[in-house]
N, CA and C atoms as an extended XYZ file, in Angstrom:
405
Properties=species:S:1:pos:R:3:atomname:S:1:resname:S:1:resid:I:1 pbc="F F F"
N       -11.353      -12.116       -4.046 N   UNK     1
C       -10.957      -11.994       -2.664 CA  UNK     1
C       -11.650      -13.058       -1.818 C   UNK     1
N       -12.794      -13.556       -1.806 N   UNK     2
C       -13.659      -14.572       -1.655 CA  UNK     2
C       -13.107      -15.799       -1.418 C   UNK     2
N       -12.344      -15.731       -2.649 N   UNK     3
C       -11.863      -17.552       -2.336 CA  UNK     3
C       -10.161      -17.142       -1.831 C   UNK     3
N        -9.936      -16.320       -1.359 N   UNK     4
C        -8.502      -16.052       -0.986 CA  UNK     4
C        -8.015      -15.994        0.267 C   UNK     4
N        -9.248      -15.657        0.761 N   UNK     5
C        -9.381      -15.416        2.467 CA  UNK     5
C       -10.579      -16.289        3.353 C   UNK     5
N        -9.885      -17.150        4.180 N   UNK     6
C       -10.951      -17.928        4.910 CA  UNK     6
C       -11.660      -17.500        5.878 C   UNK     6
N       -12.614      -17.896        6.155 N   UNK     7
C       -13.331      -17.812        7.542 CA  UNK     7
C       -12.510      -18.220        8.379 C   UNK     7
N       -12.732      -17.534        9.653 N   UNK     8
C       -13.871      -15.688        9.657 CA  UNK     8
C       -12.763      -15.018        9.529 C   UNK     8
N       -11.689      -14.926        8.735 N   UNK     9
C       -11.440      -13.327        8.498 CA  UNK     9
C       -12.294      -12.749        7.512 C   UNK     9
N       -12.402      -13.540        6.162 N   UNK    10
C       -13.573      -13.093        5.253 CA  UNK    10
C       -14.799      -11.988        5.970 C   UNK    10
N       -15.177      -13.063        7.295 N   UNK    11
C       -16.695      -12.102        7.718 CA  UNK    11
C       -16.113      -10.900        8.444 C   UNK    11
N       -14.625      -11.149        9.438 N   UNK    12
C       -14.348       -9.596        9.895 CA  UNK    12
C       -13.844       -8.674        9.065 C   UNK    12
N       -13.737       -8.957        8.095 N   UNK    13
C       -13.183       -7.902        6.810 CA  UNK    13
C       -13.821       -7.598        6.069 C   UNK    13
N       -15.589       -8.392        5.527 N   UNK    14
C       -16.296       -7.715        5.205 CA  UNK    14
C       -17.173       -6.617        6.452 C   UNK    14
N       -17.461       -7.203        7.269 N   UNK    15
C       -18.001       -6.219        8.676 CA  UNK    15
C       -17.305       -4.984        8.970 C   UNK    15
N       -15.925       -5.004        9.255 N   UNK    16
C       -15.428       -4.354        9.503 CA  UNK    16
C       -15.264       -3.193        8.778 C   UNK    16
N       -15.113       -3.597        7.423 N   UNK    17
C       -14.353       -2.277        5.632 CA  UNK    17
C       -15.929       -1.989        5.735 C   UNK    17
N       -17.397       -2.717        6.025 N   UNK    18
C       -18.399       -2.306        5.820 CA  UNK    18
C       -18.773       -0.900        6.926 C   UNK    18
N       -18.273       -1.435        8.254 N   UNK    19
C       -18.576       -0.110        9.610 CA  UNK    19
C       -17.868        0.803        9.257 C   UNK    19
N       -16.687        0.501        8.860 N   UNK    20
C       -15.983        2.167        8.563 CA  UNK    20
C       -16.253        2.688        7.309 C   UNK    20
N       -16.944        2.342        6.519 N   UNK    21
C       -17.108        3.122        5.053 CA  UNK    21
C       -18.145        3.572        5.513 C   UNK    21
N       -19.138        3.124        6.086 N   UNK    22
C       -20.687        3.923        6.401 CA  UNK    22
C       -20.504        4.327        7.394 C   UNK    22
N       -19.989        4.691        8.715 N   UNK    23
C       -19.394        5.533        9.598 CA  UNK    23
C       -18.348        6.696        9.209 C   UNK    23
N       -17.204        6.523        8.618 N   UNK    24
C       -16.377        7.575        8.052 CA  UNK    24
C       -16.817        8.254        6.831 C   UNK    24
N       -17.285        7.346        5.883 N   UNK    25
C       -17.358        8.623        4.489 CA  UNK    25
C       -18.650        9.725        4.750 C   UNK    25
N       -19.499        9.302        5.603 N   UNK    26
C       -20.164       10.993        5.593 CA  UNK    26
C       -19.663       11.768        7.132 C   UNK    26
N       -18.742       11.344        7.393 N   UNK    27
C       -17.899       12.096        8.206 CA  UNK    27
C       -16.879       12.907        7.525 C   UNK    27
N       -16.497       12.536        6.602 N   UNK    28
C       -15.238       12.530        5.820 CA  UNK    28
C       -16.044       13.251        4.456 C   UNK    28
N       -16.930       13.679        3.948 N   UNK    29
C       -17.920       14.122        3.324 CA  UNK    29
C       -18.589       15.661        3.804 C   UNK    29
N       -18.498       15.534        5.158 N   UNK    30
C       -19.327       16.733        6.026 CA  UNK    30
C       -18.062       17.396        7.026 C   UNK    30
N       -16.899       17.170        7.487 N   UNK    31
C       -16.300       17.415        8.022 CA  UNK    31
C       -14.596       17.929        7.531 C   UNK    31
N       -14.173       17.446        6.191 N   UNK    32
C       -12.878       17.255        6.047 CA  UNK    32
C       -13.006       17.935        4.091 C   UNK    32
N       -11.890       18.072        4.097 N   UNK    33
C       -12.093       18.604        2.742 CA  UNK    33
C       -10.736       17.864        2.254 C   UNK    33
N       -11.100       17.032        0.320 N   UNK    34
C       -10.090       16.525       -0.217 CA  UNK    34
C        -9.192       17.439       -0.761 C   UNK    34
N        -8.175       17.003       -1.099 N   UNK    35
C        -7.524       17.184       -1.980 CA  UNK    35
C        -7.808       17.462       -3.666 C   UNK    35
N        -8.328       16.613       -4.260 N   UNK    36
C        -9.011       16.222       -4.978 CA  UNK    36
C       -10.446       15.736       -4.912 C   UNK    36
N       -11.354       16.182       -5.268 N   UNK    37
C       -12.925       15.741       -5.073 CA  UNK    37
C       -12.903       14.151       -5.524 C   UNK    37
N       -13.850       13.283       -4.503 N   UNK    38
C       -14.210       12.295       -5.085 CA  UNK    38
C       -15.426       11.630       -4.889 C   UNK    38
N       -15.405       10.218       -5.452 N   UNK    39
C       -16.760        9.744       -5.510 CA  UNK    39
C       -16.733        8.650       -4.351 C   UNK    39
N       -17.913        8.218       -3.558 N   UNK    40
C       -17.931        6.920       -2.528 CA  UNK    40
C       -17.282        5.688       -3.268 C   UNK    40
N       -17.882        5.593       -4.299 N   UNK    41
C       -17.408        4.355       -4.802 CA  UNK    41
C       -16.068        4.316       -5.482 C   UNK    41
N       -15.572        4.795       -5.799 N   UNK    42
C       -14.123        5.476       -6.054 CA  UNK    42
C       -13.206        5.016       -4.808 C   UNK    42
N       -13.255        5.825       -3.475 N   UNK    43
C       -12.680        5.571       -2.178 CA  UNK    43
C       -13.248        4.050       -1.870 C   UNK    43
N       -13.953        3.588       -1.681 N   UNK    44
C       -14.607        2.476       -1.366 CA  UNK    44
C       -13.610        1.320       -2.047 C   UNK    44
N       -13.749        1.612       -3.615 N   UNK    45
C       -13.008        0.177       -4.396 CA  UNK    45
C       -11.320        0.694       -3.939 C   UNK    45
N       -10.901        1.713       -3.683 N   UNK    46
C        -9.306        1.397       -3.485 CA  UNK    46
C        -9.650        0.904       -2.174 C   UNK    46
N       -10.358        1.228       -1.028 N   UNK    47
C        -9.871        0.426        0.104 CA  UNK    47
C        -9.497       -0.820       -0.193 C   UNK    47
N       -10.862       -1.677       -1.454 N   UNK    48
C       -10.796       -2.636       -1.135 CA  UNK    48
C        -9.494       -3.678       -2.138 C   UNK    48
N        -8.990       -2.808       -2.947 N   UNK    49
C        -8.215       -3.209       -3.428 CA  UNK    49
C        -6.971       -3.322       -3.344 C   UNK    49
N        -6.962       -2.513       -1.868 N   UNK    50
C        -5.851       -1.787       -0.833 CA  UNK    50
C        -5.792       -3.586       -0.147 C   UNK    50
N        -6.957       -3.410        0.347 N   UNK    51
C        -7.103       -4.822        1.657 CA  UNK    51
C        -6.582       -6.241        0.806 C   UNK    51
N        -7.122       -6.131       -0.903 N   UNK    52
C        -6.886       -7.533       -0.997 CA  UNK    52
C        -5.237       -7.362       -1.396 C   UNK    52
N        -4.258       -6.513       -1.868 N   UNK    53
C        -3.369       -6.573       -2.375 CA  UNK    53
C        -2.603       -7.265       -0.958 C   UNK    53
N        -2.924       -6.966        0.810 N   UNK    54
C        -2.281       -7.269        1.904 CA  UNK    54
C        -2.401       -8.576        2.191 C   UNK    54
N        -3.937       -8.812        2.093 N   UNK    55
C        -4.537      -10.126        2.740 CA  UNK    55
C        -4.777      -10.893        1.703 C   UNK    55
N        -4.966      -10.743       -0.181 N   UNK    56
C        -4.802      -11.416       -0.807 CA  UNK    56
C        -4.365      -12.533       -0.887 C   UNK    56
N        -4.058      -13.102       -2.139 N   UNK    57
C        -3.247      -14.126       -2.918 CA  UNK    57
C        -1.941      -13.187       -2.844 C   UNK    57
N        -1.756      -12.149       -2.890 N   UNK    58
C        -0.289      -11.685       -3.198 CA  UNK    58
C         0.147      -10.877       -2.175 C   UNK    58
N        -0.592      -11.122       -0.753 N   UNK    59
C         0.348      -10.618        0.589 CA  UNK    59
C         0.043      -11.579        1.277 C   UNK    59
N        -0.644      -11.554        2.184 N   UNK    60
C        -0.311      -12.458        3.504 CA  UNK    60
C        -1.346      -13.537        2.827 C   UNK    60
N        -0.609      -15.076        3.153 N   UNK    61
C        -1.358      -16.370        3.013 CA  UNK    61
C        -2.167      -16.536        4.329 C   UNK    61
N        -3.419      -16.172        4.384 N   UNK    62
C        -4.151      -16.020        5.637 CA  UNK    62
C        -4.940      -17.780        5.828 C   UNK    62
N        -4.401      -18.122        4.628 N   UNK    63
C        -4.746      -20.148        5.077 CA  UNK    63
C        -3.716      -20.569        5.507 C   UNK    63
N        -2.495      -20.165        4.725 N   UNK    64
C        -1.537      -20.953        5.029 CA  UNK    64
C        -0.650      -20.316        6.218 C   UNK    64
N        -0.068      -19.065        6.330 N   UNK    65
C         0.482      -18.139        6.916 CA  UNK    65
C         0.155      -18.829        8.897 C   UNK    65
N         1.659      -18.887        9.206 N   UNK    66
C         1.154      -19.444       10.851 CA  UNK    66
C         1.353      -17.861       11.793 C   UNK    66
N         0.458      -17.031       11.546 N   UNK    67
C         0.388      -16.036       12.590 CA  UNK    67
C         0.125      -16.400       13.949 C   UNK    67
N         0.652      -15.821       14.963 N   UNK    68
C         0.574      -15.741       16.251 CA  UNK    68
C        -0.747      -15.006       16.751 C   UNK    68
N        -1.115      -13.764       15.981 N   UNK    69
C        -2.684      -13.708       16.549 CA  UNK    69
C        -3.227      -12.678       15.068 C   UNK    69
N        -4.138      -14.392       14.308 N   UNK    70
C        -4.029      -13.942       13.169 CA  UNK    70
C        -5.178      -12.698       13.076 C   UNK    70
N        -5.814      -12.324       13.684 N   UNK    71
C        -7.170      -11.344       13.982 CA  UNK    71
C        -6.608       -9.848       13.990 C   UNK    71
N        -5.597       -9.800       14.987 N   UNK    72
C        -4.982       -8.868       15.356 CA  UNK    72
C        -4.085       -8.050       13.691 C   UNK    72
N        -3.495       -9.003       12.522 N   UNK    73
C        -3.121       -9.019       11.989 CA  UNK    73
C        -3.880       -8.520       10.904 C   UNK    73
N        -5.358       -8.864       10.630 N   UNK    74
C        -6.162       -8.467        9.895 CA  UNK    74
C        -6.799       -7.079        9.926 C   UNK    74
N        -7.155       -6.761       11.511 N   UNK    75
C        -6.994       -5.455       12.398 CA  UNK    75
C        -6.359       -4.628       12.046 C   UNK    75
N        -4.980       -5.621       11.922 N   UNK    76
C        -4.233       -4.315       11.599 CA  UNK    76
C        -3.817       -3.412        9.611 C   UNK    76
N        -4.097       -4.794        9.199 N   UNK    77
C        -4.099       -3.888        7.800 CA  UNK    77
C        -5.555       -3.442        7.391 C   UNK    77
N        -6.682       -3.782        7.835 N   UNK    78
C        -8.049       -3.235        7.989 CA  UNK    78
C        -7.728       -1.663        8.232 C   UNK    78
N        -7.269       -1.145        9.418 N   UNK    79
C        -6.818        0.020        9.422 CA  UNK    79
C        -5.779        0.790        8.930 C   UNK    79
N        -4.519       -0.115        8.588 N   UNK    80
C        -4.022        0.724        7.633 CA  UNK    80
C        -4.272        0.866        6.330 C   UNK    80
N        -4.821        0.433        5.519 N   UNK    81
C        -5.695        0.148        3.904 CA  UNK    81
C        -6.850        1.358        4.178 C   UNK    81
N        -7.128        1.819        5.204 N   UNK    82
C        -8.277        2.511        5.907 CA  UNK    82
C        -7.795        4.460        5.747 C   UNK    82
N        -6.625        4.199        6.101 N   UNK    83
C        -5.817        5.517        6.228 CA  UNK    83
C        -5.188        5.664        4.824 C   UNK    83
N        -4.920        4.863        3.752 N   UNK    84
C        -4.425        5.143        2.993 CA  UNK    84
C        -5.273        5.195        1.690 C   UNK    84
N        -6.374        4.453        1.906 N   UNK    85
C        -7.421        4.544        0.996 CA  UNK    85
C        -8.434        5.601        1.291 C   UNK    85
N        -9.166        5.520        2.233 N   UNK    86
C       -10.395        6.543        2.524 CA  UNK    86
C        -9.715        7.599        3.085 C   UNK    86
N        -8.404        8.125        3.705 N   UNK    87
C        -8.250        9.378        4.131 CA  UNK    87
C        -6.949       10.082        3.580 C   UNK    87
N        -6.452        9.170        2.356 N   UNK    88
C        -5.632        9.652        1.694 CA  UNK    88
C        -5.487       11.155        0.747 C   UNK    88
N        -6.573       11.265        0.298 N   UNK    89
C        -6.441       12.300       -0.296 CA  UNK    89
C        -7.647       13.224        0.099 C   UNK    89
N        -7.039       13.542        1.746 N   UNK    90
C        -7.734       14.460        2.591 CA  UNK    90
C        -6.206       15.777        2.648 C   UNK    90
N        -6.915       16.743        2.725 N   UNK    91
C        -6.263       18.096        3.150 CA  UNK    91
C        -5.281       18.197        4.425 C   UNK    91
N        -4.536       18.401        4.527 N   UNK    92
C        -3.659       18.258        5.723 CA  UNK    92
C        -4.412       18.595        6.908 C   UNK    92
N        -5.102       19.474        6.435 N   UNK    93
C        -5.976       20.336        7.623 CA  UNK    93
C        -7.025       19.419        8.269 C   UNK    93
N        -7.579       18.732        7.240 N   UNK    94
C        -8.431       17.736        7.652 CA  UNK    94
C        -8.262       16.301        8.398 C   UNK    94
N        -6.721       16.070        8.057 N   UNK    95
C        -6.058       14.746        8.855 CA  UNK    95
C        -6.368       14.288       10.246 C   UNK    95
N        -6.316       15.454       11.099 N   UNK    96
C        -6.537       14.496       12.329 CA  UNK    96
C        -7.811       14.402       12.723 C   UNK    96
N        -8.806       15.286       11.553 N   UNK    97
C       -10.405       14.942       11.915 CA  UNK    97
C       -10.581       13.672       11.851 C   UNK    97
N        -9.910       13.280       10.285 N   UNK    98
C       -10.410       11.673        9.968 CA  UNK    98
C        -9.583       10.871       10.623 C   UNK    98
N        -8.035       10.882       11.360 N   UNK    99
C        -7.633       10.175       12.515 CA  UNK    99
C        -8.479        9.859       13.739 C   UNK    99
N        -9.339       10.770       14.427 N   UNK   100
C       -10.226       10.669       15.177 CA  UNK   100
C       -11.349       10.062       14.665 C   UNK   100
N       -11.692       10.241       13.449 N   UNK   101
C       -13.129        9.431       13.464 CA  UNK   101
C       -12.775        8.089       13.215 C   UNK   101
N       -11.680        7.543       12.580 N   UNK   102
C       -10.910        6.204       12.487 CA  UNK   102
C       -11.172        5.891       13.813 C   UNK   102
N        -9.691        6.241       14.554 N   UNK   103
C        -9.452        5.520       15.813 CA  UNK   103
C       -11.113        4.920       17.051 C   UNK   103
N       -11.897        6.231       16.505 N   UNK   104
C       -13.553        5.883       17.431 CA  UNK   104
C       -14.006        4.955       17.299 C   UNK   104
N       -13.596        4.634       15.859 N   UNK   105
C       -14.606        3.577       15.154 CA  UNK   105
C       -13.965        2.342       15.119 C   UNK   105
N       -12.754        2.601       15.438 N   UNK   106
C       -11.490        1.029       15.199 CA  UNK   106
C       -11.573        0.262       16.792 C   UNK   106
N       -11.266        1.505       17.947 N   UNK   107
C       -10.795        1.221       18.985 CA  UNK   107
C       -11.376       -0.171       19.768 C   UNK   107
N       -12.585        0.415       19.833 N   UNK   108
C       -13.205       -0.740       20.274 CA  UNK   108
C       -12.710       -2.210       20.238 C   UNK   108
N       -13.069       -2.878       18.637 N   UNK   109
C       -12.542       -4.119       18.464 CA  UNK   109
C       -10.837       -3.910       17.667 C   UNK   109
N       -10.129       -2.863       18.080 N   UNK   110
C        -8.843       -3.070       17.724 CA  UNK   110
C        -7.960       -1.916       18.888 C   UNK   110
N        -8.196       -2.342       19.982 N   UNK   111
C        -7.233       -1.693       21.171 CA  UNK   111
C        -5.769       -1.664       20.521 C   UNK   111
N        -5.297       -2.432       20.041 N   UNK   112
C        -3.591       -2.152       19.895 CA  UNK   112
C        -3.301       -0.914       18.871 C   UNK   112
N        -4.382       -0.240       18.076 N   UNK   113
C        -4.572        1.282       17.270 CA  UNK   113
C        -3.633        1.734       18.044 C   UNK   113
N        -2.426        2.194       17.311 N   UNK   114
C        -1.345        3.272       18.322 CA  UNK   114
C        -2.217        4.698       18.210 C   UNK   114
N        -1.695        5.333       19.430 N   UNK   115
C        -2.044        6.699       19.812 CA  UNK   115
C        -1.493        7.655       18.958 C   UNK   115
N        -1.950        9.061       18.657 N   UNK   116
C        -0.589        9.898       17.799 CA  UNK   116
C        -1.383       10.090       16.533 C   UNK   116
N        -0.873       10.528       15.596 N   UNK   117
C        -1.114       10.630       14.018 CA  UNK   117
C        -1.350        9.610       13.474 C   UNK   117
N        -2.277        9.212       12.777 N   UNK   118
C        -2.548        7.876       11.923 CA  UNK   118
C        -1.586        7.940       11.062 C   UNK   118
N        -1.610        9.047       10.676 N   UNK   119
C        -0.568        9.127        9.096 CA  UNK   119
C         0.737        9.270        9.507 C   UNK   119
N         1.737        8.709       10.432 N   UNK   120
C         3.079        8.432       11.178 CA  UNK   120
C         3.085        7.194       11.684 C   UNK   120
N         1.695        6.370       10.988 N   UNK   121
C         2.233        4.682       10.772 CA  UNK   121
C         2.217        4.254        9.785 C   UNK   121
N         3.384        2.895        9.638 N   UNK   122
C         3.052        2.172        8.705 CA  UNK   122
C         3.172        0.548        9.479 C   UNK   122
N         3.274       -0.417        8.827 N   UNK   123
C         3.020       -2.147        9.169 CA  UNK   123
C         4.694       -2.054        9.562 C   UNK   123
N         5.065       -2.815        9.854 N   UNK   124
C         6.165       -3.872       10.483 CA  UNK   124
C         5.716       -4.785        9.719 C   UNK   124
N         6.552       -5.468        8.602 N   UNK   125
C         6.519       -6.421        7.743 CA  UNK   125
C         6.186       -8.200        8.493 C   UNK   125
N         7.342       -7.629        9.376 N   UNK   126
C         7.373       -9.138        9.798 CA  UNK   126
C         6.288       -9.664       11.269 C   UNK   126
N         6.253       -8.101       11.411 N   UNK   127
C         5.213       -8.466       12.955 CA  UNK   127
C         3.543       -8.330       12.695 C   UNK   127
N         3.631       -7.705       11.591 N   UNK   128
C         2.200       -7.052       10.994 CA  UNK   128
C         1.654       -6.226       11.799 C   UNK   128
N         2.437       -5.392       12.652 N   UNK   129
C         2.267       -4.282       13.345 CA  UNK   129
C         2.021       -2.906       13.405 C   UNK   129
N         1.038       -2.038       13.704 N   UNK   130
C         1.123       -0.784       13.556 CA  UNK   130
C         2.452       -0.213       14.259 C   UNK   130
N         3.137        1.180       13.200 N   UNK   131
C         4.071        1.689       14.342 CA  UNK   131
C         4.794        2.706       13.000 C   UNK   131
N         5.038        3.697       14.782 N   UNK   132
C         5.225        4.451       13.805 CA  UNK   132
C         6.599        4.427       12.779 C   UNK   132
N         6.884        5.261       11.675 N   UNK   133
C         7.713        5.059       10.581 CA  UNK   133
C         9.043        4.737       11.014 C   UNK   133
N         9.721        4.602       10.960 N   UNK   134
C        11.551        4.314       11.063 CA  UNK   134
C        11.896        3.752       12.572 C   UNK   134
N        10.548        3.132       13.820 N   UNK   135
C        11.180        2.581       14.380 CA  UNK   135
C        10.905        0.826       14.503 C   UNK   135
């Protein structure tokens, strides 16, 4: 992933997958109950294997790729790789705990986080947009 992604998305994508794994998983540990029991490092490597499959060699060319605001773009699959990796196999019941502790922890440096259910977004292919499903 290293040599796939340039500076500085490299440093906001390690910073960033770093604040929310040590902010959410003992939130998500003490507050929410899985589906299936798991381990940190378990949730941890799918995020990150979540993030490189987007921002990789085999989704977005973040050297080559001419985004309009390429930060915003990284933002945005940072948080969705986020919802589908670390709060995926949370209890229904537990969903909008870990929506809230997401959005606390995202908002700040990612204002465009839509409002609502985390888990009633997905990307806009072409805009790299959060939103919700079928519109």
């Amino acid at each position: 992933m290293v040599d796939e992604i340039p500076e500085p998305h490299l440093t906001t994508i390690v910073t960033e997958a770093t604040n929310l794994c040590t902010s959410l998983i003992p939130r998500l540990r003490k507050q929410c109950r899985e589906v299936v029991q798991s381990v940190d490092a378990n949730i941890v490597q799918s995020y990150l294997n979540l993030l490189r499959t987007f921002l990789g060699s085999e989704g977005i060319d973040l050297k080559k790729a001419n985004l309009p605001f390429p930060e915003r773009t990284v933002m945005t699959y940072i948080a969705f790789c986020a919802i589908w990796s670390l709060g995926a196999n949370l209890h229904d019941a537990s969903r909008a705990a870990f929506g809230e502790a997401l959005r606390s922890g995202l908002k700040k440096r990612f204002p465009e986080l839509p409002d609502g259910d985390v888990y009633d977004y997905g990307v806009d292919p072409e805009l790299h947009k959060l939103e919700p499903w079928g519109e």
